[in-house]
C-alpha positions in Angstrom: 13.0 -10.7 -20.8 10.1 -8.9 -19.2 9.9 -5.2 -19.1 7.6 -5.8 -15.6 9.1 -5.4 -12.3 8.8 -7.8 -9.4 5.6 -6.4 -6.9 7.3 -5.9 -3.8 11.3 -5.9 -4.8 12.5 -2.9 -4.3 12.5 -2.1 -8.3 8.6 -1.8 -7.9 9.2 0.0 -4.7 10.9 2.8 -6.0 8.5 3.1 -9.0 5.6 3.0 -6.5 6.9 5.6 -4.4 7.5 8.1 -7.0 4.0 7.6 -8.5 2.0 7.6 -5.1 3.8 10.7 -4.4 2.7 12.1 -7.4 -1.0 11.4 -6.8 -2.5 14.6 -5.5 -5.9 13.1 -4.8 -4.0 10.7 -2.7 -2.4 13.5 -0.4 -6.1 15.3 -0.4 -7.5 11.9 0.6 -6.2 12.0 3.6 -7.9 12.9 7.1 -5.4 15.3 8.3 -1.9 14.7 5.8 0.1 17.1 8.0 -0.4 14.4 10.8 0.1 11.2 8.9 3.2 10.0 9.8 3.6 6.6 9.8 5.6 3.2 9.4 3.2 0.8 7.1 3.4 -3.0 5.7 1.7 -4.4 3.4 2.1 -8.1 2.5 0.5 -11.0 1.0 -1.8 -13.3 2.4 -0.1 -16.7 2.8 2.9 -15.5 1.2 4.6 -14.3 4.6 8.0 -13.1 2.9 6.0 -10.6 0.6 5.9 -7.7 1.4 7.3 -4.1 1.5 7.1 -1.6 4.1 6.5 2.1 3.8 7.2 5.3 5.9 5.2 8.2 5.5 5.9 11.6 6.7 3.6 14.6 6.7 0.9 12.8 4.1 3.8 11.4 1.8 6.1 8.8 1.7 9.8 8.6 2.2 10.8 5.2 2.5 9.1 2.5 0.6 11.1 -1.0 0.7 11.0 -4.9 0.7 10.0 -6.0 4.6 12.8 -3.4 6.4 11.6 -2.2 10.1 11.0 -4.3 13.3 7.1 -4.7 14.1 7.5 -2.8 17.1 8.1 0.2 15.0 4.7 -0.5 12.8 1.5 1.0 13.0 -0.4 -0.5 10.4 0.2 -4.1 9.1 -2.7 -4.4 5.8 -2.2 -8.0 4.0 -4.0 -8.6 0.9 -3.8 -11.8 -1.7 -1.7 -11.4 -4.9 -5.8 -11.1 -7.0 -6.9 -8.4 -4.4 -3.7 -6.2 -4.8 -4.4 -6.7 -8.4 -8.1 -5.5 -8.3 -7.3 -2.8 -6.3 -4.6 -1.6 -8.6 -6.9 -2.1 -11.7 -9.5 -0.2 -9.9 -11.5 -2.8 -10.3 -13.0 -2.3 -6.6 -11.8 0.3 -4.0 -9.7 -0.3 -1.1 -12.6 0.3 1.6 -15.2 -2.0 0.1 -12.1 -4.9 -0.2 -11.1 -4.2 3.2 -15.1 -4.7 4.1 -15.6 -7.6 2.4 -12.6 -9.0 4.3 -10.3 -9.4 1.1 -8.1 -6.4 3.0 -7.4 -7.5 6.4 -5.4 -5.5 9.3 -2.8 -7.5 10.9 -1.9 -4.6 13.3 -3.5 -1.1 13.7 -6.8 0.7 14.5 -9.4 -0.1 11.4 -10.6 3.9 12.2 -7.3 4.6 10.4 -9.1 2.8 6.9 -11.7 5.1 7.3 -10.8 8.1 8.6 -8.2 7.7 5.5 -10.4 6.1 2.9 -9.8 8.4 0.4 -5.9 8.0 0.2 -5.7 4.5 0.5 -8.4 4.0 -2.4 -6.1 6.6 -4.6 -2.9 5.1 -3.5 -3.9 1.7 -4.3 -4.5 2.7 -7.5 -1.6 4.2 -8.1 -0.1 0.5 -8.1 -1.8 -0.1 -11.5 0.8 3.0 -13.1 3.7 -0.1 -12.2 4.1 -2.4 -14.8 4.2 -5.1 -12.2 5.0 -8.7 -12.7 2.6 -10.5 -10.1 4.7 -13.9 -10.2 6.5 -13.6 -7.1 
């Protein structure tokens, strides 16, 4: 018995949610959080049913779940492999230079949203690394 919860189920999810929430430096990384409403996936390279999808509202999220909304309704699809989730949990390397170094690749949405937004998205991929997270999915 393993006290590490599934990345993506909806377990990890909720534990995700409530700690990116919690990260102030993620809502201050932002461009303009008052504007950043959203609907997000992020999934695993090769791995097509893994991943979970987020809604943010106002610079914080509200919904965070296994795969739930049509495409239609997504702005940003971000796909990663299991090891670069993992390094950018660890904080082992940010999210921007991953995402330059093509280990973080944008299925769907403007890239200007990465940068204009580099700040959150390096602090909420860390928050990842607060989830004891069982990467054997």
């Amino acid at each position: 018995m393993t006290d590490k919860l599934k990345f993506f189920s909806q377990e990890w999810c909720d534990a995700a949610l409530e700690a990116a929430n919690a990260n102030d430096a993620m809502y201050a990384g932002f461009k303009d959080p008052a504007t950043f409403t959203n609907k997000m996936e992020f999934g695993v390279l090769g791995q097509g049913d893994v991943a979970s999808h987020l809604e943010f509202k106002e610079g914080r999220i509200i919904s965070w779940t296994p795969r739930t909304f049509d495409e239609s309704e997504l702005w940003l699809i971000i796909n990663g492999s299991f090891e670069t989730w993992q390094s950018a949990a660890a904080g082992e390397e940010e999210g921007g230079r991953l995402l330059m170094k093509g280990q973080i690749k944008f299925a769907k949405g403007p890239m200007s949203a990465a940068i204009e937004n580099a700040g959150a998205i390096n602090n909420f991929l860390r928050t990842w690394g607060q989830i004891p997270t069982d990467w054997d999915v």
